[in-house]
Z-matrix of the N, CA and C atoms (Angstrom, degrees):
N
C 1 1.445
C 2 1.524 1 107.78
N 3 1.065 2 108.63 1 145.03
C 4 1.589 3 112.98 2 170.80
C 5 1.124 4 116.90 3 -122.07
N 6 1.319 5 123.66 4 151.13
C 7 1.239 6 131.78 5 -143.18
C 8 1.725 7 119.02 6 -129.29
N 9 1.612 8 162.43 7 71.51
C 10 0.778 9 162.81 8 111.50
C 11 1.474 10 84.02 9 141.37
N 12 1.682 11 104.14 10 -75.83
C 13 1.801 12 121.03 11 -162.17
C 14 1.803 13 98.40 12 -83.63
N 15 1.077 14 96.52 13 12.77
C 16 2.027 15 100.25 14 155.79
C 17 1.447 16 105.57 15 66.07
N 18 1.200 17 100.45 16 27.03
C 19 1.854 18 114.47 17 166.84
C 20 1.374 19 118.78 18 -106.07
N 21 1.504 20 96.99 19 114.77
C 22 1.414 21 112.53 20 -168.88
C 23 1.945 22 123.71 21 -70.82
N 24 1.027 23 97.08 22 107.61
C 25 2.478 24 88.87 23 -158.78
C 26 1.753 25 84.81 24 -79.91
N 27 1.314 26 144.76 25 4.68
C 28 1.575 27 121.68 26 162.01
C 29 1.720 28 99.27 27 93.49
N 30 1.062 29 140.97 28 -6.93
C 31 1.103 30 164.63 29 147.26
C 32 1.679 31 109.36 30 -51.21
N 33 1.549 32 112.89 31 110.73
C 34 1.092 33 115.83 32 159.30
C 35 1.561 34 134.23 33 -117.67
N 36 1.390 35 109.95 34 97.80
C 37 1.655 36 103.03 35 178.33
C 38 1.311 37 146.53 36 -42.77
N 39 1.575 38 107.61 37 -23.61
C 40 1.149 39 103.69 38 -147.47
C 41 1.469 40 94.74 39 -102.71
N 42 1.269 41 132.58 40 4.96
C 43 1.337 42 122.81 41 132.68
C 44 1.442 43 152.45 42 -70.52
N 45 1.518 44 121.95 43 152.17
C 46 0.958 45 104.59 44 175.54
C 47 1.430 46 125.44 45 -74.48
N 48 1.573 47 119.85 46 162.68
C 49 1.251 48 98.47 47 -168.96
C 50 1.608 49 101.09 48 -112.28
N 51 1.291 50 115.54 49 2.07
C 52 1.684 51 132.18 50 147.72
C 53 1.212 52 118.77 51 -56.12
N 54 1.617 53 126.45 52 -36.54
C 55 1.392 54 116.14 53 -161.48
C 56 1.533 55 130.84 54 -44.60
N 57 0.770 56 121.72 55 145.20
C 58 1.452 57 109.85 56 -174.00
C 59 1.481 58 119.52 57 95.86
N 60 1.013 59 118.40 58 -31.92
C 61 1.572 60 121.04 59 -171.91
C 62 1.395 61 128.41 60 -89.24
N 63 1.114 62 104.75 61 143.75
C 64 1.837 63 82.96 62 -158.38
C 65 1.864 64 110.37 63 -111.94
N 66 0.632 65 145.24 64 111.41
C 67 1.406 66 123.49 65 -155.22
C 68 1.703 67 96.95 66 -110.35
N 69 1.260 68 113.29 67 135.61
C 70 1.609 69 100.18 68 170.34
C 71 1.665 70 104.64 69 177.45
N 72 1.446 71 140.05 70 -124.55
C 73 1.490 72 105.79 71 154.97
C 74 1.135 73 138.03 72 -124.94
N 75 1.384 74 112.84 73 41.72
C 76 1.174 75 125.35 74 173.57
C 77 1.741 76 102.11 75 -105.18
N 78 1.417 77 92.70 76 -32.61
C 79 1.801 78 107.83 77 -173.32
C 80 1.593 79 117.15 78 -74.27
N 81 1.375 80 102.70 79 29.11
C 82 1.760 81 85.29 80 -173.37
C 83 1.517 82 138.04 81 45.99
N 84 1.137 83 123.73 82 -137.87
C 85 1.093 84 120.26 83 170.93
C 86 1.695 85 120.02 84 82.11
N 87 1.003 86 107.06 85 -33.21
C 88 1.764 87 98.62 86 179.05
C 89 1.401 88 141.93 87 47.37
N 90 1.503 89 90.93 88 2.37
C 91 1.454 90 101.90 89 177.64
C 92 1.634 91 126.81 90 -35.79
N 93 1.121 92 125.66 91 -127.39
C 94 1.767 93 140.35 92 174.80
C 95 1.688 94 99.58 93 -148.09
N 96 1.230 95 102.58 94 -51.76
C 97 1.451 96 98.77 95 -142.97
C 98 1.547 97 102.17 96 -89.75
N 99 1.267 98 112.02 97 44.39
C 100 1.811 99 103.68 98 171.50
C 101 1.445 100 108.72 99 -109.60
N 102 1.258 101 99.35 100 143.90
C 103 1.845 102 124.52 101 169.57
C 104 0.957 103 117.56 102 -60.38
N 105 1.293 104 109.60 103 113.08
C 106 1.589 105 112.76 104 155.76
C 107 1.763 106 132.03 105 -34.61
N 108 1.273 107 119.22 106 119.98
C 109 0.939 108 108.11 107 172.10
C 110 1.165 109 145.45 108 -62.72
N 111 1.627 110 136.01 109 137.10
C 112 1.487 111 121.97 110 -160.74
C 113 1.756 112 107.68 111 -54.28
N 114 1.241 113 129.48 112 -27.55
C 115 1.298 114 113.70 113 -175.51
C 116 1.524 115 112.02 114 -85.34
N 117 1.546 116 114.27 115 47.39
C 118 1.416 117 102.59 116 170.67
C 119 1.437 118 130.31 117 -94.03
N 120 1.419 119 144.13 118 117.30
C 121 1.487 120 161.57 119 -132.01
C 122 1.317 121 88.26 120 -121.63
N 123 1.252 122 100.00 121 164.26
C 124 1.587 123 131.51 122 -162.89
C 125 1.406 124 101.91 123 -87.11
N 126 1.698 125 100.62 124 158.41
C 127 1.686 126 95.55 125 172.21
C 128 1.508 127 105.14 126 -81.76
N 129 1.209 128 96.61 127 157.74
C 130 1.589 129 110.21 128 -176.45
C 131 1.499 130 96.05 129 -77.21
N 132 1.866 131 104.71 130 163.81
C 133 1.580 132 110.77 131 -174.73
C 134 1.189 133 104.41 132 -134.53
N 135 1.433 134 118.76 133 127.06
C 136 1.210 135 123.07 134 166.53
C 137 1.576 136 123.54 135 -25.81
N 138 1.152 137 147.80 136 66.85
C 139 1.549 138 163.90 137 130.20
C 140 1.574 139 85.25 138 32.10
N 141 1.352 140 135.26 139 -77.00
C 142 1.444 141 146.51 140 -174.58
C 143 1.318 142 108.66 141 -31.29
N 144 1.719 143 102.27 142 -75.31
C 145 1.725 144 119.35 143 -156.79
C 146 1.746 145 97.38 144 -76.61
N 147 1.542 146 124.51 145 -12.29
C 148 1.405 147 113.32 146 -168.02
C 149 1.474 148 97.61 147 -81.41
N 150 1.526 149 110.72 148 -36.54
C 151 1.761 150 110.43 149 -176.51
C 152 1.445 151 111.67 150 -122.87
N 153 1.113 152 127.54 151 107.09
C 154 1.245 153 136.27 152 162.79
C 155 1.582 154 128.54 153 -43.21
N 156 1.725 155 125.29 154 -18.85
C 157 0.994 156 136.95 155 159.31
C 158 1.763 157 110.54 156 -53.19
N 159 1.118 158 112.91 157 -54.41
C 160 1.859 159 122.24 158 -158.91
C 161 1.595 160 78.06 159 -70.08
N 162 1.647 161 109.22 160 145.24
C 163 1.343 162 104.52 161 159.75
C 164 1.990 163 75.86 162 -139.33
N 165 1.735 164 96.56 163 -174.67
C 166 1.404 165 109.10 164 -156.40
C 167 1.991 166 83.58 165 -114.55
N 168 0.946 167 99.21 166 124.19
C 169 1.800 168 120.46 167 -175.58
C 170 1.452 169 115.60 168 -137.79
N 171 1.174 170 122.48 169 124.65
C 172 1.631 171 124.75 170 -158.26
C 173 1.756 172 100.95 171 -86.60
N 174 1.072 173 101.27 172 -32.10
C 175 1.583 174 114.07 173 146.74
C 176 1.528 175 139.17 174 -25.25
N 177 0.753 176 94.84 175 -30.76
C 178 1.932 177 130.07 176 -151.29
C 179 1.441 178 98.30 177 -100.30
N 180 1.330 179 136.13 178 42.31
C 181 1.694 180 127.83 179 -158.68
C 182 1.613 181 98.57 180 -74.26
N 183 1.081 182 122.56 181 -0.77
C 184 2.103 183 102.75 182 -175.49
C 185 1.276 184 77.14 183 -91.23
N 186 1.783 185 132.73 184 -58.81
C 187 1.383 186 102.91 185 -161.28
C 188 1.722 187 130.09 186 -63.41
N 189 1.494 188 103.10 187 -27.48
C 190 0.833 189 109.71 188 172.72
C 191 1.701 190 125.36 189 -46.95
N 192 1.216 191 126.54 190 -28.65
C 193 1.682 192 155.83 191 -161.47
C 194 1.494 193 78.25 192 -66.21
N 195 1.199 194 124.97 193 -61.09
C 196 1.516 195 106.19 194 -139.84
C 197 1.566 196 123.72 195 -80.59
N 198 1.630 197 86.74 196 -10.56
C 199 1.370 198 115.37 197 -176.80
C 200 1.706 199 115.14 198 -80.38
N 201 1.423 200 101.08 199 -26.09
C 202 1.750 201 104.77 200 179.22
C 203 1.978 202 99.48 201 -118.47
N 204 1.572 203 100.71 202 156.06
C 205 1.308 204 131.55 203 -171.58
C 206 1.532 205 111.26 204 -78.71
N 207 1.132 206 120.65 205 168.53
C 208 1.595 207 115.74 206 -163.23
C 209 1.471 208 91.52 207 -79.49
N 210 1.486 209 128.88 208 -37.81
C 211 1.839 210 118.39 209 -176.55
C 212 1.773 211 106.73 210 -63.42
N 213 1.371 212 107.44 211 -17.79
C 214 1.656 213 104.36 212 -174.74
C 215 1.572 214 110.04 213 114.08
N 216 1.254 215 133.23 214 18.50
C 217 1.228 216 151.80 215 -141.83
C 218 2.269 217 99.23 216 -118.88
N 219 0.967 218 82.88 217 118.80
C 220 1.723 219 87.28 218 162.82
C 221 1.186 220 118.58 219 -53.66
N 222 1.307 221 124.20 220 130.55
C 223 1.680 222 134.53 221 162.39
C 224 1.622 223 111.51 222 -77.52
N 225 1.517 224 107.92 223 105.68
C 226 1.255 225 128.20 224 -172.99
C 227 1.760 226 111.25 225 -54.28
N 228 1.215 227 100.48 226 128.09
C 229 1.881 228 97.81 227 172.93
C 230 1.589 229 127.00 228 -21.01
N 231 1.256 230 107.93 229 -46.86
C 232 1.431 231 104.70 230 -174.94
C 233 1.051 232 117.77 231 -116.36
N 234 2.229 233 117.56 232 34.76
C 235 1.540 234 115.52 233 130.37
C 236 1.700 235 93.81 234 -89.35
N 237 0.838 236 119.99 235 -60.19
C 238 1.537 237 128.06 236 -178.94
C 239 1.094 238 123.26 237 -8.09
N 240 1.448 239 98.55 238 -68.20
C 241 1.720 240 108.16 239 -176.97
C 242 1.728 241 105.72 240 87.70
N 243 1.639 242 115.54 241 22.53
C 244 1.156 243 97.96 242 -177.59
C 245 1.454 244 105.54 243 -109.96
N 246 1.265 245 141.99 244 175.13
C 247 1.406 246 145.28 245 -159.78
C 248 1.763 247 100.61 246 -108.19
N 249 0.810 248 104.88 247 162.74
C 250 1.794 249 129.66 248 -145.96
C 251 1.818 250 84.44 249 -73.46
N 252 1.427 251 115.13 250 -47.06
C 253 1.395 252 113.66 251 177.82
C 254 1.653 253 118.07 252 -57.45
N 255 0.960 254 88.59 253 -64.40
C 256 1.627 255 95.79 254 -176.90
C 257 1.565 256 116.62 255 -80.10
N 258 1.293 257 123.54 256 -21.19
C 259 2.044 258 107.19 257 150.53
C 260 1.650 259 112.62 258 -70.84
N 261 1.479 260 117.45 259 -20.50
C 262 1.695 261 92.94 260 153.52
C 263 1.539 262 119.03 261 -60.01
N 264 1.254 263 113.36 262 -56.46
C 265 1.597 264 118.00 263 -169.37
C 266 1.209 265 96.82 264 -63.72
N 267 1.529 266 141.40 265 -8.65
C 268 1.517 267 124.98 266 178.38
C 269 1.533 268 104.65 267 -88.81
N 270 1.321 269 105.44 268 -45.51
C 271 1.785 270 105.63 269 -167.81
C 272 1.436 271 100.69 270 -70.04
N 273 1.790 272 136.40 271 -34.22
C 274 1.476 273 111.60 272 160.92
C 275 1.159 274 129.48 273 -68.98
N 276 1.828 275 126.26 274 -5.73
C 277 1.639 276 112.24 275 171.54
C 278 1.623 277 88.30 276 -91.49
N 279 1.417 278 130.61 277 0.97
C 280 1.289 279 97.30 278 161.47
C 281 1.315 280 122.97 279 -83.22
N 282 1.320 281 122.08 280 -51.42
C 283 1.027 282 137.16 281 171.37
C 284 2.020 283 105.42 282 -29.65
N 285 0.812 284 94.11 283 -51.72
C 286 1.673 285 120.39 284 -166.35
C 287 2.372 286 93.67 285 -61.15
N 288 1.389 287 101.33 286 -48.32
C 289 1.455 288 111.63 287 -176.43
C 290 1.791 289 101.74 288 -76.35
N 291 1.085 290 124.91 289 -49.58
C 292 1.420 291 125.73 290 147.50
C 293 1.896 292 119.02 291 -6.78
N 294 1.138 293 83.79 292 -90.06
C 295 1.619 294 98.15 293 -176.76
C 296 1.385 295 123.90 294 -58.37
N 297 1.422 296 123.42 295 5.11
C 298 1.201 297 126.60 296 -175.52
C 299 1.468 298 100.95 297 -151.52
N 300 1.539 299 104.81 298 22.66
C 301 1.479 300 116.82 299 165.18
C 302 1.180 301 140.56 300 46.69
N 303 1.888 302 98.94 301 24.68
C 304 1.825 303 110.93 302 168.85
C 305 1.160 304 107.33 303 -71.79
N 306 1.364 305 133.21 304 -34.31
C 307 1.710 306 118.78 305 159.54
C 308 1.741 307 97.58 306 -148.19
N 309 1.635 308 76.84 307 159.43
C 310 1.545 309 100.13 308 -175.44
C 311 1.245 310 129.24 309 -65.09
N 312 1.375 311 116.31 310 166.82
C 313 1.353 312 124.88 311 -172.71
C 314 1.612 313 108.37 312 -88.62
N 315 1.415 314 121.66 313 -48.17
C 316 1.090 315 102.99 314 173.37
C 317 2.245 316 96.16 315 -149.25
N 318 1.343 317 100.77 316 154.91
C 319 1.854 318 93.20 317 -167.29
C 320 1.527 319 84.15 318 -82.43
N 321 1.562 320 102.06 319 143.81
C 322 1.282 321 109.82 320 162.80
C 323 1.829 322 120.90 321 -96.45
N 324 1.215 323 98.93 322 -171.93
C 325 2.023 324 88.14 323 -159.03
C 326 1.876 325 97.94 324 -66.10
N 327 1.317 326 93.70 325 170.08
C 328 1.826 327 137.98 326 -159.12
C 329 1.472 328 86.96 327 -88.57
């Protein structure tokens, strides 16, 4: 930039001083003001509270399947989509299907 008495301080304005940077979510940044990306999906819905028919039965081993991982592992609330009430009542009919050995505790090796 140059300056009145035509002395140059090494300073250039007319760039940005962003350029280059990419912000988005791999890029950090933390800003506010970023866009959602076009692939954004709906919140998931509690399966339970949407239909009053399904109830949670330790009995019940197909439904139970979808709820645990191929090692034997619980599907956490927020892949689930199930509500704080009813993944308690799921993890005791698992627990509950466990102990009386409609499915396992953990798969052993292939």
């Amino acid at each position: 930039m140059v300056d009145r008495d035509g002395a140059f301080d090494g300073r250039d304005d007319d760039k940005d001083k962003s350029a280059g940077r990419t912000f988005g979510k791999s890029g950090g940044g933390g800003g506010g003001g970023e866009k959602r990306s076009s692939n954004f999906s709906r919140r998931k819905m509690c399966r339970f509270c949407a239909d009053d028919a399904t109830s949670i039965d330790y009995k019940n081993v197909a439904m139970l399947k979808h709820f645990i991982t191929e090692r034997g592992k619980l599907v956490p609330r927020r892949i689930s989509g199930n509500c704080a009430r009813h993944q308690r009542a799921l993890a005791l009919s698992v627990r509950r299907a466990r102990m009386i050995a409609l499915v396992p505790f953990t798969v052993t090796g292939k």
